[in-house]
C-alpha positions as CSV (number, residue, x, y, z in Angstrom):
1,X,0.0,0.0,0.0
2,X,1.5,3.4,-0.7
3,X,2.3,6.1,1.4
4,X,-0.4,9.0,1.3
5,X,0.4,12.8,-0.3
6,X,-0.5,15.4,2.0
7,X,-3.3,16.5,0.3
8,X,-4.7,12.9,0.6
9,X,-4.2,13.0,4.1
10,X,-5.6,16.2,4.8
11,X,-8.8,14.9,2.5
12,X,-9.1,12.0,4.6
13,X,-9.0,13.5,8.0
14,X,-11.7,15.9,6.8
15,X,-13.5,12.9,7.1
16,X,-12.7,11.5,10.0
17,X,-13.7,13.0,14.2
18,X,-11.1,14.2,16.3
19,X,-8.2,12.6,14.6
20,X,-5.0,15.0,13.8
21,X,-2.1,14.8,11.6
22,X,1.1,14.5,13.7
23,X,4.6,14.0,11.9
24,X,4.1,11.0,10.1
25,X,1.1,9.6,11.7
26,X,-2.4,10.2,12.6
27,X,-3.6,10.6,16.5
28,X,-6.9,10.5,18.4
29,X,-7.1,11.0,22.1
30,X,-10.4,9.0,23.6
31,X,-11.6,10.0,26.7
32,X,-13.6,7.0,28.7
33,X,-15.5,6.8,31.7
34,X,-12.7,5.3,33.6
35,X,-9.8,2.9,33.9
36,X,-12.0,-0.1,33.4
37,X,-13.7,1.5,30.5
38,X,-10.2,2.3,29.0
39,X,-8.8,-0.9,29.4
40,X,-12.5,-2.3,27.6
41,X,-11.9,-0.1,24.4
42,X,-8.0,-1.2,24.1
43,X,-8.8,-4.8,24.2
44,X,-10.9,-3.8,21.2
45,X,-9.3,-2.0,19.5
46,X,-6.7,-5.0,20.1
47,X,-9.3,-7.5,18.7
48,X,-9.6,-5.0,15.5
49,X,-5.9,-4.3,14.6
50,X,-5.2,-8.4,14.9
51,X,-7.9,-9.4,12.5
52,X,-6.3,-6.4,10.1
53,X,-3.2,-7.1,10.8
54,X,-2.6,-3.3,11.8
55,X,-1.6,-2.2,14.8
56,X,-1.5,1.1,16.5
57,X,1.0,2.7,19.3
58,X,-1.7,2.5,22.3
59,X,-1.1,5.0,25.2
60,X,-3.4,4.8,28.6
61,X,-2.9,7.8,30.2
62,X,-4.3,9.6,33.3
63,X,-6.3,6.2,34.0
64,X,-9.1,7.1,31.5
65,X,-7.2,9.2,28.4
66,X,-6.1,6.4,25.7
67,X,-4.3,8.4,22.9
68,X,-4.0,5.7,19.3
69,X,-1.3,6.4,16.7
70,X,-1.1,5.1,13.3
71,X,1.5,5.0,10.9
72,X,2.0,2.6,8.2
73,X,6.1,1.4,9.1
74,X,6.7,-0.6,6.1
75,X,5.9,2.7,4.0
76,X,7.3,4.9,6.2
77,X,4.6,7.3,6.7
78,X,0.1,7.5,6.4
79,X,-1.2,5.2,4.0
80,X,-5.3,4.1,3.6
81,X,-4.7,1.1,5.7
82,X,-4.1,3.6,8.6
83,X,-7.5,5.9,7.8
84,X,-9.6,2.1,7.4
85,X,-8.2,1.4,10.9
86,X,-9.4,4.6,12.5
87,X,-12.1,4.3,10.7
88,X,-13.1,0.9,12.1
89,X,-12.5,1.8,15.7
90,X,-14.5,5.0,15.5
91,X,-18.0,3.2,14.6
């Protein structure tokens, strides 16, 4: 899969919530109802990335703050297999 232009990243996050463009990768901070809850969502969002075979940089913060990272490494940078991911765990 090939790494993204800018202006195909930009169009994608215009359609995605509360996900960011930061250096070569796009971020979402979640904020859950508490640690239980957090943990919950990361074993999902676990469950999702293993049956795509993508996997994000997962951060629990703060006992309720999880923060997810993509970046595709074997293109070095934002490809569609990162958006499909964030995608996926948003709905």
């Amino acid at each position: 899969m090939a790494k993204l232009t800018n202006e195909q990243i930009e169009a994608n996050l215009k359609t995605l919530n509360g996900w960011s463009l930061q250096g070569d990768s796009i971020i979402k901070r979640y904020v859950l109802k508490d640690f239980t809850n957090a943990v919950a969502f990361v074993n999902h969002v676990g469950w999702l990335a293993e049956k795509a075979d993508h996997h994000p940089d997962i951060n629990i913060h703060r006992y309720k703050n999880v923060t997810l990272t993509f970046s595709t490494h074997s293109e070095g940078g934002i490809t569609e297999k990162d958006f499909e991911m964030a995608k996926r765990i948003d709905s």
